[in-house]
Structures are given as structure tokens and as C-alpha cells.
CHARMM-style PDB file with segment names, atoms N, HN, CA, C and O in Angstrom:
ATOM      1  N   UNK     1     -15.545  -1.319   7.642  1.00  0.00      PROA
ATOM      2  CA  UNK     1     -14.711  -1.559   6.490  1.00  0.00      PROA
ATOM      3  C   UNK     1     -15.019  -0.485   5.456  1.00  0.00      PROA
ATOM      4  O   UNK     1     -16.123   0.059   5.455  1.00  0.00      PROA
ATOM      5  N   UNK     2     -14.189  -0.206   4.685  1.00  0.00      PROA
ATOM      6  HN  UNK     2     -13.293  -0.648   4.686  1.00  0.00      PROA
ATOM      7  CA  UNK     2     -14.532   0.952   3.529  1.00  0.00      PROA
ATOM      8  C   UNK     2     -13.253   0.673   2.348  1.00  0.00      PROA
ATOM      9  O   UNK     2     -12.234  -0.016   2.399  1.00  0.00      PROA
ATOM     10  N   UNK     3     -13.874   1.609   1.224  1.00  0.00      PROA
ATOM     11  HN  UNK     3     -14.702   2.169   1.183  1.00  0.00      PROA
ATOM     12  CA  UNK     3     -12.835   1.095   0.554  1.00  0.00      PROA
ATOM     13  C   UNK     3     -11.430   1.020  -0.121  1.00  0.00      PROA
ATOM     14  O   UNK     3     -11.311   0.538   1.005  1.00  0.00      PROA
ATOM     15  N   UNK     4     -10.570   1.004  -0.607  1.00  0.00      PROA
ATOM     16  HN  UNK     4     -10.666   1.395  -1.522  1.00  0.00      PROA
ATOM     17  CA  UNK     4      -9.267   1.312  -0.659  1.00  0.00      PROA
ATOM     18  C   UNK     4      -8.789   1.373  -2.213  1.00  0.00      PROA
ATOM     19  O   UNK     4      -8.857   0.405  -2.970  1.00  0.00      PROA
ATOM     20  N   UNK     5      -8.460   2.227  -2.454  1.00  0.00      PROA
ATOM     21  HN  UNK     5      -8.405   3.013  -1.839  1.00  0.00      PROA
ATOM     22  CA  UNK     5      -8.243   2.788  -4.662  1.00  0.00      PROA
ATOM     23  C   UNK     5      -6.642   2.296  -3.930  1.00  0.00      PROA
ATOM     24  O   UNK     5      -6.141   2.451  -2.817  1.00  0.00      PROA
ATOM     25  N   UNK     6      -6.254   1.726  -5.045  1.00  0.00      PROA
ATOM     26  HN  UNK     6      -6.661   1.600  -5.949  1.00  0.00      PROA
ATOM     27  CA  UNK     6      -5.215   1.993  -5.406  1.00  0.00      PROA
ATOM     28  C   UNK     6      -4.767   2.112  -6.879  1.00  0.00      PROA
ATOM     29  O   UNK     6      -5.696   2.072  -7.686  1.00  0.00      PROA
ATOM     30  N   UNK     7      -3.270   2.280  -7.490  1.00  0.00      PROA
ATOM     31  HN  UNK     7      -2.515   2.313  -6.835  1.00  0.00      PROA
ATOM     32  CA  UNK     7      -2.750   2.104  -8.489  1.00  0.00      PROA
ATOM     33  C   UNK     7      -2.305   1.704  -9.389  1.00  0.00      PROA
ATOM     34  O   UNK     7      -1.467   2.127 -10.185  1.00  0.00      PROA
ATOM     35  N   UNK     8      -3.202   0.321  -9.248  1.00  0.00      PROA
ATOM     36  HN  UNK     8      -3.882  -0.022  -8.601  1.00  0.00      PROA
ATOM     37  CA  UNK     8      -2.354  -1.214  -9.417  1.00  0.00      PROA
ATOM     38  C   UNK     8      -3.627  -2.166  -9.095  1.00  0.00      PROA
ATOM     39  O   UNK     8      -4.102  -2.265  -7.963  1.00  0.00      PROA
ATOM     40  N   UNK     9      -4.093  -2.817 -10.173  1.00  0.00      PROA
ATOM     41  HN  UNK     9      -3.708  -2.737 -11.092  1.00  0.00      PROA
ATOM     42  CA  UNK     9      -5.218  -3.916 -10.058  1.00  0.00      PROA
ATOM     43  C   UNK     9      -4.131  -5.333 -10.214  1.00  0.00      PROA
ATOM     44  O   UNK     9      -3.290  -5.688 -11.040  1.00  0.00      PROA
ATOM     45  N   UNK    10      -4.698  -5.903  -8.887  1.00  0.00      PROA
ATOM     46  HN  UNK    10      -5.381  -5.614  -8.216  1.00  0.00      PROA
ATOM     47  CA  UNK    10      -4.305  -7.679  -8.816  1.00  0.00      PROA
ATOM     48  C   UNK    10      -5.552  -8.047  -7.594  1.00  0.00      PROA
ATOM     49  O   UNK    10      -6.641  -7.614  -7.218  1.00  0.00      PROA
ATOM     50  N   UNK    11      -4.351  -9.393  -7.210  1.00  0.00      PROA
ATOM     51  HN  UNK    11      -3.466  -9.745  -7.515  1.00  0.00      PROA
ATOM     52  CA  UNK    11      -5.400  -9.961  -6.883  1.00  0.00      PROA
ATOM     53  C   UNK    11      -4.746  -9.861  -5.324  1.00  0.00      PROA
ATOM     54  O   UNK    11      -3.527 -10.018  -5.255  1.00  0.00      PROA
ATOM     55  N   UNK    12      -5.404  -9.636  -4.215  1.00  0.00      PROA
ATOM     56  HN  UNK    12      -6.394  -9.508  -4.271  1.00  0.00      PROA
ATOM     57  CA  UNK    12      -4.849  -9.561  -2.498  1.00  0.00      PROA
ATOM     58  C   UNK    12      -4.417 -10.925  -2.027  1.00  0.00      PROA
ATOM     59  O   UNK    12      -5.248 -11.713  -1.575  1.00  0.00      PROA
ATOM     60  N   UNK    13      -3.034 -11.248  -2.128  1.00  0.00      PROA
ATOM     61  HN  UNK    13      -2.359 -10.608  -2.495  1.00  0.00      PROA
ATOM     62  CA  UNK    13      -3.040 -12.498  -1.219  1.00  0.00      PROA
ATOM     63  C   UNK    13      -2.762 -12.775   0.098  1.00  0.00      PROA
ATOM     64  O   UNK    13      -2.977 -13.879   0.598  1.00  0.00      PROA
ATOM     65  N   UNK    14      -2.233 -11.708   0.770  1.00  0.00      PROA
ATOM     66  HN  UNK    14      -2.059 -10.811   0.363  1.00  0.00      PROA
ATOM     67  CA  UNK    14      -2.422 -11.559   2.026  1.00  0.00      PROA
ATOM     68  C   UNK    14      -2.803 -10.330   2.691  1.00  0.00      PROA
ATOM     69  O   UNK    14      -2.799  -9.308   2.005  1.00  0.00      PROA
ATOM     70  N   UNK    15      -3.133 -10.256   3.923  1.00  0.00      PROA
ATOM     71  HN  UNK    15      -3.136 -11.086   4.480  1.00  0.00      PROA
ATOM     72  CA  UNK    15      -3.662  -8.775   4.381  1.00  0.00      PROA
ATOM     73  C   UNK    15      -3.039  -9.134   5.825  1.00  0.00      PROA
ATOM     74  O   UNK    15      -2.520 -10.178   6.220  1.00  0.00      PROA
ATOM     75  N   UNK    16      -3.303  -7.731   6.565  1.00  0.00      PROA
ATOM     76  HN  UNK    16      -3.725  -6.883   6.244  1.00  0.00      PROA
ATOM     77  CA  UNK    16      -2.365  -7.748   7.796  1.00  0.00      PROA
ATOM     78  C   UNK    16      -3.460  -7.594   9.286  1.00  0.00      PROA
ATOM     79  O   UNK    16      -3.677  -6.499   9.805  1.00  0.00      PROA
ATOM     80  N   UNK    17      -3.931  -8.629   9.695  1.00  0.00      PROA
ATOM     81  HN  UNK    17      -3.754  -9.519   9.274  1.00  0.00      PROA
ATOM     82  CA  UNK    17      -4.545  -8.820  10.643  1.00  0.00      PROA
ATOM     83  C   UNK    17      -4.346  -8.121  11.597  1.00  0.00      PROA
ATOM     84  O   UNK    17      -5.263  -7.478  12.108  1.00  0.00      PROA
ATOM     85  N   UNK    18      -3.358  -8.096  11.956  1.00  0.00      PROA
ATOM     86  HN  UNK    18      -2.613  -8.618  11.540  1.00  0.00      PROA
ATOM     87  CA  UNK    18      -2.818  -7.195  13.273  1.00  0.00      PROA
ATOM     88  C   UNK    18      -3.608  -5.727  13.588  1.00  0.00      PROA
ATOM     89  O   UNK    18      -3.823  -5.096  14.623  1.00  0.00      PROA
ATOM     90  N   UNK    19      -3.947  -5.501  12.064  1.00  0.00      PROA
ATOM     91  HN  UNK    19      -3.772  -6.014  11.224  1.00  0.00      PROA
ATOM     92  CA  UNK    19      -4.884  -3.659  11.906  1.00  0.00      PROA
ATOM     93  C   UNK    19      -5.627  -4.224  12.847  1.00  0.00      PROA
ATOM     94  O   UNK    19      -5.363  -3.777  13.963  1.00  0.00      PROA
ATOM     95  N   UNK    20      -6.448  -5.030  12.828  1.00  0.00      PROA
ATOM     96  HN  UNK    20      -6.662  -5.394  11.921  1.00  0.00      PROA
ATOM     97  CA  UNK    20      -7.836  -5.320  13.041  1.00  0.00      PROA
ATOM     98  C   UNK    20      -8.107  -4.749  14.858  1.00  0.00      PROA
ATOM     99  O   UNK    20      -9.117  -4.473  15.506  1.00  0.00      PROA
ATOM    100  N   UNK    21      -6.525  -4.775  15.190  1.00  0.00      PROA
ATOM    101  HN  UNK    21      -5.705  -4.999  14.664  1.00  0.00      PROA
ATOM    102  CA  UNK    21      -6.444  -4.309  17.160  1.00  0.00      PROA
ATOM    103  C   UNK    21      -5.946  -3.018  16.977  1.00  0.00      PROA
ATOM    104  O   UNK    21      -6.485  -2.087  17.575  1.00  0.00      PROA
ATOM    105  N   UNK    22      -4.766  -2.781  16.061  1.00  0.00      PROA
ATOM    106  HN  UNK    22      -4.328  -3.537  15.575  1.00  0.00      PROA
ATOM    107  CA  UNK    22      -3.983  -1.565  16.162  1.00  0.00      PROA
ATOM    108  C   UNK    22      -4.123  -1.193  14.367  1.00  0.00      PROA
ATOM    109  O   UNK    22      -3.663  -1.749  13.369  1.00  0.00      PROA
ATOM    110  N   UNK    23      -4.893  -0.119  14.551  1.00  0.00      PROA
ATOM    111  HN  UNK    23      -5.267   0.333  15.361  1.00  0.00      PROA
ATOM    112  CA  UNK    23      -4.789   0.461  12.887  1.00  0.00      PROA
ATOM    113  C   UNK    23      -4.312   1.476  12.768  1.00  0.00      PROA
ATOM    114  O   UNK    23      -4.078   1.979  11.669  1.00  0.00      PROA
ATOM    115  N   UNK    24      -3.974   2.191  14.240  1.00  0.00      PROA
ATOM    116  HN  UNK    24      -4.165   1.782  15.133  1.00  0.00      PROA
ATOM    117  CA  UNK    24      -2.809   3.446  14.168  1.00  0.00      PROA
ATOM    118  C   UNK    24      -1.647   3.060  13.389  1.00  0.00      PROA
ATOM    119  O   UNK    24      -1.007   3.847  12.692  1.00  0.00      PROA
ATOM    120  N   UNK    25      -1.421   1.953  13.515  1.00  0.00      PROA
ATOM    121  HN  UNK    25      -1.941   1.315  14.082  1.00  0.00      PROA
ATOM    122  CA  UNK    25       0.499   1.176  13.038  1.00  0.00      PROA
ATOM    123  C   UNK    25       0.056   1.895  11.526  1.00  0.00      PROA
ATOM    124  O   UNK    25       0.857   2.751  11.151  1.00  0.00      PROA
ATOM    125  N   UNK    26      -1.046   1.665  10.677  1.00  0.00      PROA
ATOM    126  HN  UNK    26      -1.696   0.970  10.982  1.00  0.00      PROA
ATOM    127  CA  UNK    26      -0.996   2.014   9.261  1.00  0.00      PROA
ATOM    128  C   UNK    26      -0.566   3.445   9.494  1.00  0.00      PROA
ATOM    129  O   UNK    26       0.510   3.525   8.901  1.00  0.00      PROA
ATOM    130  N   UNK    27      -0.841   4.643  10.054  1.00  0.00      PROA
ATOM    131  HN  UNK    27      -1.715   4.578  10.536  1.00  0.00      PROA
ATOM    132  CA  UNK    27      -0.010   5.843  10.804  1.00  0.00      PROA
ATOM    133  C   UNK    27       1.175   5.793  11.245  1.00  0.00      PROA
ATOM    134  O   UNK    27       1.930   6.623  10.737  1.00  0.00      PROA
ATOM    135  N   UNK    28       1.517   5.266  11.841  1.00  0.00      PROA
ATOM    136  HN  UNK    28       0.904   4.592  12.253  1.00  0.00      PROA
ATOM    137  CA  UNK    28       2.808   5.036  12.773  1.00  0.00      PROA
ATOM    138  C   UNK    28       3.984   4.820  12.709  1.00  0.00      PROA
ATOM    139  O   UNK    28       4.994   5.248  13.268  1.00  0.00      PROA
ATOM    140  N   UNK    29       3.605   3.664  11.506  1.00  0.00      PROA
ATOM    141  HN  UNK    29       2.784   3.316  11.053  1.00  0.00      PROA
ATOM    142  CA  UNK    29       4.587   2.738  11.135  1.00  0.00      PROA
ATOM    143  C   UNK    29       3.956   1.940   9.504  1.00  0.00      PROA
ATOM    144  O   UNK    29       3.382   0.851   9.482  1.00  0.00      PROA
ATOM    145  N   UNK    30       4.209   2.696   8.414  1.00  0.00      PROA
ATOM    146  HN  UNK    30       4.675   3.581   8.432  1.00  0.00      PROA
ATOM    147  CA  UNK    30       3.190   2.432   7.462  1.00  0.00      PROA
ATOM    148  C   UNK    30       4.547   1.099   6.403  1.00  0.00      PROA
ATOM    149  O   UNK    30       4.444   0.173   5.598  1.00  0.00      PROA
ATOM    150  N   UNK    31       5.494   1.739   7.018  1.00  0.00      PROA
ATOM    151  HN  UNK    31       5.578   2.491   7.672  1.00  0.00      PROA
ATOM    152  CA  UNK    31       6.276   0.606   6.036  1.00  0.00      PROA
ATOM    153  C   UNK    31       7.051  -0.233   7.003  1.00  0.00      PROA
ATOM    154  O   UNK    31       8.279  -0.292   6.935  1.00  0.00      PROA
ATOM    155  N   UNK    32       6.359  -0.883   7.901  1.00  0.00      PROA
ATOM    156  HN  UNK    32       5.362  -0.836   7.956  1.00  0.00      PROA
ATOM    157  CA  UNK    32       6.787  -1.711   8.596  1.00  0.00      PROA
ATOM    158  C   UNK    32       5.512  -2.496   9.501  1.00  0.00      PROA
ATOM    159  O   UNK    32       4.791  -3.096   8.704  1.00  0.00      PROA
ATOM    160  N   UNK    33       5.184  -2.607  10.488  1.00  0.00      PROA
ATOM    161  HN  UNK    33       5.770  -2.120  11.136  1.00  0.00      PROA
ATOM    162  CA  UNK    33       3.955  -2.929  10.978  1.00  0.00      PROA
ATOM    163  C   UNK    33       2.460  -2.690  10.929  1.00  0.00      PROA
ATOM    164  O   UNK    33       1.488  -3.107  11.558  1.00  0.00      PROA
ATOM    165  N   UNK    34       2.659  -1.887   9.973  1.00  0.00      PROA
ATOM    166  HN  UNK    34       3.449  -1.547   9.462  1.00  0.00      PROA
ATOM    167  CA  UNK    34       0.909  -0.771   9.302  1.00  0.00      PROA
ATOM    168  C   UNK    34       0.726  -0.831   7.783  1.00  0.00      PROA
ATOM    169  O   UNK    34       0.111  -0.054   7.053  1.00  0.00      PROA
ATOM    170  N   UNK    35       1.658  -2.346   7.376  1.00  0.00      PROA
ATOM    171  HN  UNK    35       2.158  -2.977   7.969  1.00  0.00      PROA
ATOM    172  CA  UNK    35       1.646  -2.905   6.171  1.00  0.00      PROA
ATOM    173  C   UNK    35      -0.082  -3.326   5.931  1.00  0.00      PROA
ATOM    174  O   UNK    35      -0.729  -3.665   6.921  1.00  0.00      PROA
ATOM    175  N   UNK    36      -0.726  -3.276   4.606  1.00  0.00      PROA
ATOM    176  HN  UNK    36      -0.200  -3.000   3.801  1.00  0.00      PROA
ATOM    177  CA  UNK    36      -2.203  -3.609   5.244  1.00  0.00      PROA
ATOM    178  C   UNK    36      -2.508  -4.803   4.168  1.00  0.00      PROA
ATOM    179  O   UNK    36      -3.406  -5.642   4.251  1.00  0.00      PROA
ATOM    180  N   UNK    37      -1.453  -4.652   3.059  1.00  0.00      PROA
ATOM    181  HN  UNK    37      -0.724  -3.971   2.992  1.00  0.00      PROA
ATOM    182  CA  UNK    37      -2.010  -5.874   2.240  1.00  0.00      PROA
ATOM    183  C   UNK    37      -0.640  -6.165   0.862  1.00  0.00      PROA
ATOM    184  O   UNK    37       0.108  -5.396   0.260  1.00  0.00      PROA
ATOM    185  N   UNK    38      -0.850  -7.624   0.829  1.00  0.00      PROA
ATOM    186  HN  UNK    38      -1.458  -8.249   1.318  1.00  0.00      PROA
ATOM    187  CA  UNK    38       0.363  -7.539  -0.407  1.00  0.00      PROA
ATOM    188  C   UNK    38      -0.715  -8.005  -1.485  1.00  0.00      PROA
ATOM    189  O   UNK    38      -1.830  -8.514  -1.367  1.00  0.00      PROA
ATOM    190  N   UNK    39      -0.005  -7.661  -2.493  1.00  0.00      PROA
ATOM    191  HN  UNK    39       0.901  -7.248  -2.588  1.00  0.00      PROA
ATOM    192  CA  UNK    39      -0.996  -7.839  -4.050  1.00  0.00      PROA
ATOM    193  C   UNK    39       0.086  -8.642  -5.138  1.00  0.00      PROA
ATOM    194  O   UNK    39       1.268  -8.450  -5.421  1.00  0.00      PROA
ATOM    195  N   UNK    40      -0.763  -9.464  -5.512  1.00  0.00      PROA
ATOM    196  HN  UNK    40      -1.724  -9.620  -5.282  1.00  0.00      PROA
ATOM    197  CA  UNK    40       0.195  -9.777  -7.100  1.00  0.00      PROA
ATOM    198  C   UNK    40      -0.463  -8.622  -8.398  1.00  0.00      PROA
ATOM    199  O   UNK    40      -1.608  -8.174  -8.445  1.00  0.00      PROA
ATOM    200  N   UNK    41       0.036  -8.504  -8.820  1.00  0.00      PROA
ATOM    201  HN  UNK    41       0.967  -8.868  -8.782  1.00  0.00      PROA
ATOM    202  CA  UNK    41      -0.539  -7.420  -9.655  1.00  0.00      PROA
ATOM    203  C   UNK    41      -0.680  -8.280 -11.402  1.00  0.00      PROA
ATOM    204  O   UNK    41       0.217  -8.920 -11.950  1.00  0.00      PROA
ATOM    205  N   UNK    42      -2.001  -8.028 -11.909  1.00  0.00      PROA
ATOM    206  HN  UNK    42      -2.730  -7.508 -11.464  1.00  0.00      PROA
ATOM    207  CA  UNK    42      -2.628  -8.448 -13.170  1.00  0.00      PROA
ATOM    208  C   UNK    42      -1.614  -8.389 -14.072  1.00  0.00      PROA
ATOM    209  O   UNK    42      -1.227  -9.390 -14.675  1.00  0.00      PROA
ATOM    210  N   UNK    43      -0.869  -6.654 -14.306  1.00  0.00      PROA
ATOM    211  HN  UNK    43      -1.183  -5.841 -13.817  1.00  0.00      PROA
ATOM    212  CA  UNK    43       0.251  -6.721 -15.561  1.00  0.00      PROA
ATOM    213  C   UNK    43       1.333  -6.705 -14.229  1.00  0.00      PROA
ATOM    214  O   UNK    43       0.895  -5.953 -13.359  1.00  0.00      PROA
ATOM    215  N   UNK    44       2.620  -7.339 -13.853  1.00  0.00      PROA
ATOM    216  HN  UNK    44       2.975  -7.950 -14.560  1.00  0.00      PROA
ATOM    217  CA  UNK    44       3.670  -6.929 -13.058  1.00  0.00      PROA
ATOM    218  C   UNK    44       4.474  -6.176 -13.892  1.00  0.00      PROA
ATOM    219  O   UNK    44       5.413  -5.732 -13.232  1.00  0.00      PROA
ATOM    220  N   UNK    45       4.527  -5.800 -15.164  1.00  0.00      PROA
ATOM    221  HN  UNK    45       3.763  -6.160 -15.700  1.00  0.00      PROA
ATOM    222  CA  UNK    45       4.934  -4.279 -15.491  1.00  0.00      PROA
ATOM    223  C   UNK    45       4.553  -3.392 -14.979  1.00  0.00      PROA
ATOM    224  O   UNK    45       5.395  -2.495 -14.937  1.00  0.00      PROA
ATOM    225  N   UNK    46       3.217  -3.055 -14.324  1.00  0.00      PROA
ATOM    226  HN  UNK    46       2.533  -3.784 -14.359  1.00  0.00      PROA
ATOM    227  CA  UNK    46       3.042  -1.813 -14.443  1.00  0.00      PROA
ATOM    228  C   UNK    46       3.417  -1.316 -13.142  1.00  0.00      PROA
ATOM    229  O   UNK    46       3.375  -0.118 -12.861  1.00  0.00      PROA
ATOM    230  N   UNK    47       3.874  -2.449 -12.145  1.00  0.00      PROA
ATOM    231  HN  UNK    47       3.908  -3.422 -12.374  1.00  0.00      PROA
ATOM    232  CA  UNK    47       4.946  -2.356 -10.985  1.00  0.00      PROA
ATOM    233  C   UNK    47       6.112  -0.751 -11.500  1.00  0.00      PROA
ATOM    234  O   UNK    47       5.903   0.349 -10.989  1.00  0.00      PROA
ATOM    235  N   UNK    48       6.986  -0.930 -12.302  1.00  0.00      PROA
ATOM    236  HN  UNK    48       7.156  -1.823 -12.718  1.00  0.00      PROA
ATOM    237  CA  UNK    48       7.911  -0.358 -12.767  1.00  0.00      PROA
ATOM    238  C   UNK    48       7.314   1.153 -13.219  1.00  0.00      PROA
ATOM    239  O   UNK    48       8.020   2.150 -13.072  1.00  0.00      PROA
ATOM    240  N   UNK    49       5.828   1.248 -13.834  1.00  0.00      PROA
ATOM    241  HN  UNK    49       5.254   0.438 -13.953  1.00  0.00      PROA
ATOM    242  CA  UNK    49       5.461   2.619 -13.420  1.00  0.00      PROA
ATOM    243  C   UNK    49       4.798   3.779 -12.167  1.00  0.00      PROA
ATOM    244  O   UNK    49       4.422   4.933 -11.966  1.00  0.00      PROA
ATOM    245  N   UNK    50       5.025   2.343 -11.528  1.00  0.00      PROA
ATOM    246  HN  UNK    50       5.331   1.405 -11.691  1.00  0.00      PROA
ATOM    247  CA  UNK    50       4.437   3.402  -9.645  1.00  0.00      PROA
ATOM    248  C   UNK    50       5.853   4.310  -9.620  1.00  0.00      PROA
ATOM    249  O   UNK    50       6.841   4.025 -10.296  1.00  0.00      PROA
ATOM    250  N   UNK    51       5.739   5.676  -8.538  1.00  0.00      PROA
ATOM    251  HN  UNK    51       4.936   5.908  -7.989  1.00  0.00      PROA
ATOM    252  CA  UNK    51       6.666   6.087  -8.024  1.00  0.00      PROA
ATOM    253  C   UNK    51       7.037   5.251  -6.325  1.00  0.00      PROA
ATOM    254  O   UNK    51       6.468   4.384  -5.661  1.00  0.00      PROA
ATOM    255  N   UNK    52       7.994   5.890  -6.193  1.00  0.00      PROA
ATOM    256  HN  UNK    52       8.456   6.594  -6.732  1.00  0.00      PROA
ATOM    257  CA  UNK    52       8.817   5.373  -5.003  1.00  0.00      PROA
ATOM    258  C   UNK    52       8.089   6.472  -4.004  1.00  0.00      PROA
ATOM    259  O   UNK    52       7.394   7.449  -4.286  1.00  0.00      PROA
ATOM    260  N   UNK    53       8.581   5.855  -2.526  1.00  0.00      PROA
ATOM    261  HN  UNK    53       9.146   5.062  -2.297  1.00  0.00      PROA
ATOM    262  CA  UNK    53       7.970   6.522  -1.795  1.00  0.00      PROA
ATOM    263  C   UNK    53       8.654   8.196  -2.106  1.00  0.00      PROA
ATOM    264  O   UNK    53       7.950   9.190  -2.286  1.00  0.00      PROA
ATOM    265  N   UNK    54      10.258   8.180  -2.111  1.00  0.00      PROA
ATOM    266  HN  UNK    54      10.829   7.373  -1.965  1.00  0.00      PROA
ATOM    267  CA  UNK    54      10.621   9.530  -2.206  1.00  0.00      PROA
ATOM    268  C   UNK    54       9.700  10.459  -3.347  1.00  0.00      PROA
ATOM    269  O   UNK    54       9.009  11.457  -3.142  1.00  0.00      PROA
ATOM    270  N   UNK    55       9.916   9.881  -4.340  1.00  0.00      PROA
ATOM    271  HN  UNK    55      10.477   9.070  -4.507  1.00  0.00      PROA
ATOM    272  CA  UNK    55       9.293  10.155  -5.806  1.00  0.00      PROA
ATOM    273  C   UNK    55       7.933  10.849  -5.143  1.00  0.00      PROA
ATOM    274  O   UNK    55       7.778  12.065  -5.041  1.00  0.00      PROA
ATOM    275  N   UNK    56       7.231  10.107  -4.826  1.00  0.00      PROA
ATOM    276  HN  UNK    56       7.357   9.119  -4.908  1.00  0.00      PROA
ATOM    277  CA  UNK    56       5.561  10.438  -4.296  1.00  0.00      PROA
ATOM    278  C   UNK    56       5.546  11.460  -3.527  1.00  0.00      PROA
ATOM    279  O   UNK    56       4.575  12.214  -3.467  1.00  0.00      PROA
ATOM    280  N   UNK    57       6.355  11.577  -3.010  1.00  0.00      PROA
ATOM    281  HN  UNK    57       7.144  10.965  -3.059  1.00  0.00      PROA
ATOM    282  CA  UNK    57       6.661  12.938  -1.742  1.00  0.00      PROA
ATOM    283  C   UNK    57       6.953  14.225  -1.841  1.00  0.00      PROA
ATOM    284  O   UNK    57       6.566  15.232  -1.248  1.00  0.00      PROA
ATOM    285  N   UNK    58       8.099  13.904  -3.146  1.00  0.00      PROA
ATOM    286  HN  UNK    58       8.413  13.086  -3.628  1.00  0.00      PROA
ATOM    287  CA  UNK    58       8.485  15.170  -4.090  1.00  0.00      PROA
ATOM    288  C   UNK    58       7.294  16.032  -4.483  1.00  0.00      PROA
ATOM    289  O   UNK    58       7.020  17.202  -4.213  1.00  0.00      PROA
ATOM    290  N   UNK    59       6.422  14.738  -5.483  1.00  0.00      PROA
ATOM    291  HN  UNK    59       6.644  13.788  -5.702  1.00  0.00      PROA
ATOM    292  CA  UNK    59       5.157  15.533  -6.141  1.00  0.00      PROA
ATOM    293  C   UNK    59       4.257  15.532  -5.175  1.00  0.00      PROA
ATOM    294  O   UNK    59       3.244  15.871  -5.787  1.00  0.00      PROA
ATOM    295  N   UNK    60       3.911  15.356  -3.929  1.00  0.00      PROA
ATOM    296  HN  UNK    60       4.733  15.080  -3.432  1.00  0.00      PROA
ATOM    297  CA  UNK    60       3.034  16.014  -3.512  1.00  0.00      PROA
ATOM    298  C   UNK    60       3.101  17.093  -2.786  1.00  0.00      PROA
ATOM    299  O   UNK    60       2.099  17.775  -2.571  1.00  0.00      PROA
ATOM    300  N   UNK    61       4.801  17.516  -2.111  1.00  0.00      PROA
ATOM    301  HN  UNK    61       5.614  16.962  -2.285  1.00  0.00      PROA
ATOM    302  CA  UNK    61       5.137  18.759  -1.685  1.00  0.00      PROA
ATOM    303  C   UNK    61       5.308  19.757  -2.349  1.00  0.00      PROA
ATOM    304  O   UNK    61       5.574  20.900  -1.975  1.00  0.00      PROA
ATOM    305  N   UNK    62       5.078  19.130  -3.903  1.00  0.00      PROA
ATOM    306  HN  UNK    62       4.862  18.202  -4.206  1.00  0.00      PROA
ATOM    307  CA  UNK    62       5.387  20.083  -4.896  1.00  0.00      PROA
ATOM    308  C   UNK    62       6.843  21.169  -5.154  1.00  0.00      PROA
ATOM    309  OT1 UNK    62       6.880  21.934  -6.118  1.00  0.00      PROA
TER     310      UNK     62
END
């Protein structure tokens, strides 16, 4: 196990067991079966300041 930053503090209410056989899927298939955890988030505003996946892609291809 190790650990995971994200952008967004809440609390984990579910996680995706399935990694636990196949953790390539988080590779493979990251927005569909390589889902690894859903969160409620502390402020759900600050939902509305994440980027989108396109958004995220833009700035990191620069």
C-alpha cells in the first residue's frame, strides 16, 4: 500500500476492490474499471475548482 495526494480533502466512502487482483485496470481503463475510490469532499465547492480531464491534459502537454 502507499500513498495517494490528491486535490480535494474528504472523507473515502467507497474504494474499488477489484484493484486488489487487477491494478493494471487503474492503467487501462482509469475512467471506467481502474476507478480506485469515490470521496465526499469536506468543502463540495471546491469540486467546481478541479480541472476536467481535457482541461488537465491541455496543461500538462503544455
Amino acid at each position: 500500500m502507499s500513498d495517494l495526494y490528491a486535490p480535494l480533502t474528504g472523507r473515502v466512502v467507497a474504494r474499488n476492490d477489484a484493484l486488489d487482483s487487477a491494478p493494471e485496470q487503474v492503467n487501462s481503463d482509469p475512467y471506467g474499471a481502474g476507478w480506485m475510490f469515490e470521496v465526499v469532499p469536506v468543502n463540495p465547492a471546491a469540486v467546481d475548482e478541479l480541472l476536467g480531464a481535457d482541461e488537465y491534459r491541455a496543461q500538462v502537454e503544455g
